[in-house]
C-alpha positions as YAML, in Angstrom:
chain: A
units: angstrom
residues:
- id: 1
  name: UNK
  ca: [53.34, 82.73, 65.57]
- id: 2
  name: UNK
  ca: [53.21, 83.24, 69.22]
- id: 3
  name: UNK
  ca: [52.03, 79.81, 69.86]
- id: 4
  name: UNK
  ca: [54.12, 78.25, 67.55]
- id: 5
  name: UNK
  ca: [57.45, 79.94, 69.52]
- id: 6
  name: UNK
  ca: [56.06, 79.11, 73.07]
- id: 7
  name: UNK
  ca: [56.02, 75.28, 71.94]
- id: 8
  name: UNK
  ca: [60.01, 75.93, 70.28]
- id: 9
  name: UNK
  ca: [60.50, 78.00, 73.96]
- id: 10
  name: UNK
  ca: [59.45, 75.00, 75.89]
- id: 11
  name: UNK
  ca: [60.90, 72.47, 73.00]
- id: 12
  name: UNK
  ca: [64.08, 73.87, 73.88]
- id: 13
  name: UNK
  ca: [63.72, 74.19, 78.02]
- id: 14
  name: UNK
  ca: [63.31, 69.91, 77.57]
- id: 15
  name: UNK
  ca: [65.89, 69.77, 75.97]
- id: 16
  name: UNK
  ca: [68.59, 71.57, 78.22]
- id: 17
  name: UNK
  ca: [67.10, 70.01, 81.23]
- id: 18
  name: UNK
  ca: [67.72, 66.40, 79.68]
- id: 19
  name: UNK
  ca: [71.05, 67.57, 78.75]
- id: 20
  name: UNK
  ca: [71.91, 68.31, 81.81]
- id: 21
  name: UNK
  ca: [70.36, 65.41, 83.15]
- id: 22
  name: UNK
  ca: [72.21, 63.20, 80.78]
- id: 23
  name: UNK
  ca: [75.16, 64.19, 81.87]
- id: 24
  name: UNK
  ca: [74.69, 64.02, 85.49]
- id: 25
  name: UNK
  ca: [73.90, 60.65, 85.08]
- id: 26
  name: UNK
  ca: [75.90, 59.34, 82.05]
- id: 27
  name: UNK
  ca: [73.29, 58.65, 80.14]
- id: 28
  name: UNK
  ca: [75.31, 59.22, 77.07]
- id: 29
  name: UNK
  ca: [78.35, 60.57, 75.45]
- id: 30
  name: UNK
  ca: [79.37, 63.99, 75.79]
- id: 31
  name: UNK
  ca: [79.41, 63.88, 72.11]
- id: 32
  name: UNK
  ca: [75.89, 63.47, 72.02]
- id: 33
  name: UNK
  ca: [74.78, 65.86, 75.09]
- id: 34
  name: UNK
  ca: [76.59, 68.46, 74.29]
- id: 35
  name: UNK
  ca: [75.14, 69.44, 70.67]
- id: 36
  name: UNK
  ca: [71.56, 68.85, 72.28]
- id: 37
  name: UNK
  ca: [71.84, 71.30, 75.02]
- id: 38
  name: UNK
  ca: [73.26, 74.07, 73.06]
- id: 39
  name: UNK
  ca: [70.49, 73.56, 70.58]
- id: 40
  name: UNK
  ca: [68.11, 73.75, 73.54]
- id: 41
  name: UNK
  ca: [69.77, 76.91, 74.58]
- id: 42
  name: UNK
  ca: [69.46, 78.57, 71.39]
- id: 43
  name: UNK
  ca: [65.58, 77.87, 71.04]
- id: 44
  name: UNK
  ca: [64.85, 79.08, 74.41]
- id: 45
  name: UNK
  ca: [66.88, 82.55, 73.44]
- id: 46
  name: UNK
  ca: [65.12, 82.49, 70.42]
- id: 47
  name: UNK
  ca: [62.14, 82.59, 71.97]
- id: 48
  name: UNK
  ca: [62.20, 85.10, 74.33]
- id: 49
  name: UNK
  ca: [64.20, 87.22, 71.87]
- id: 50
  name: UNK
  ca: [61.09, 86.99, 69.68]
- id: 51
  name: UNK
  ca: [58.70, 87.86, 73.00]
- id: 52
  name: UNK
  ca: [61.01, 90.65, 74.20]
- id: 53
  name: UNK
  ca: [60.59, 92.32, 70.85]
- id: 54
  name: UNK
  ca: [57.21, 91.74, 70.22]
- id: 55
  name: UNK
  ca: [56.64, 93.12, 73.43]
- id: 56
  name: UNK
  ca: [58.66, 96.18, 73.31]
- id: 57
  name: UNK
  ca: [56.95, 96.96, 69.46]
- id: 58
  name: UNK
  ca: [53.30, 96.72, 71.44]
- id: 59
  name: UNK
  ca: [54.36, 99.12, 74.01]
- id: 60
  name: UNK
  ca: [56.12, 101.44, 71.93]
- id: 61
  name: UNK
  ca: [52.55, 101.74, 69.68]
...
């Protein structure tokens, strides 16, 4: 599970940065950029959520 949600983690890190890049440069529509870097965002914070808690239920043990 852990290495399944470090490859979602750095999924969704790629995908904000090429959000962002996309719209530094224009690459696209906001339309398109927009939907793609929230998803990004969301992975990442799903990720750590899932570390931070796994974490915190191994030190609590």
């Amino acid at each position: 599970m852990k290495k399944i949600l470090l490859f979602i983690g750095a999924t969704g890190l790629l995908m904000a940065v090429l959000a962002y890049f996309a719209d530094m440069y224009a690459w696209l529509s906001k339309d398109i950029i927009v939907p793609v870097g929230f998803s990004g965002y969301v992975l990442m914070i799903t990720a750590v959520a899932y570390f931070l808690l796994a974490w915190m239920y191994k030190w609590s043990q």
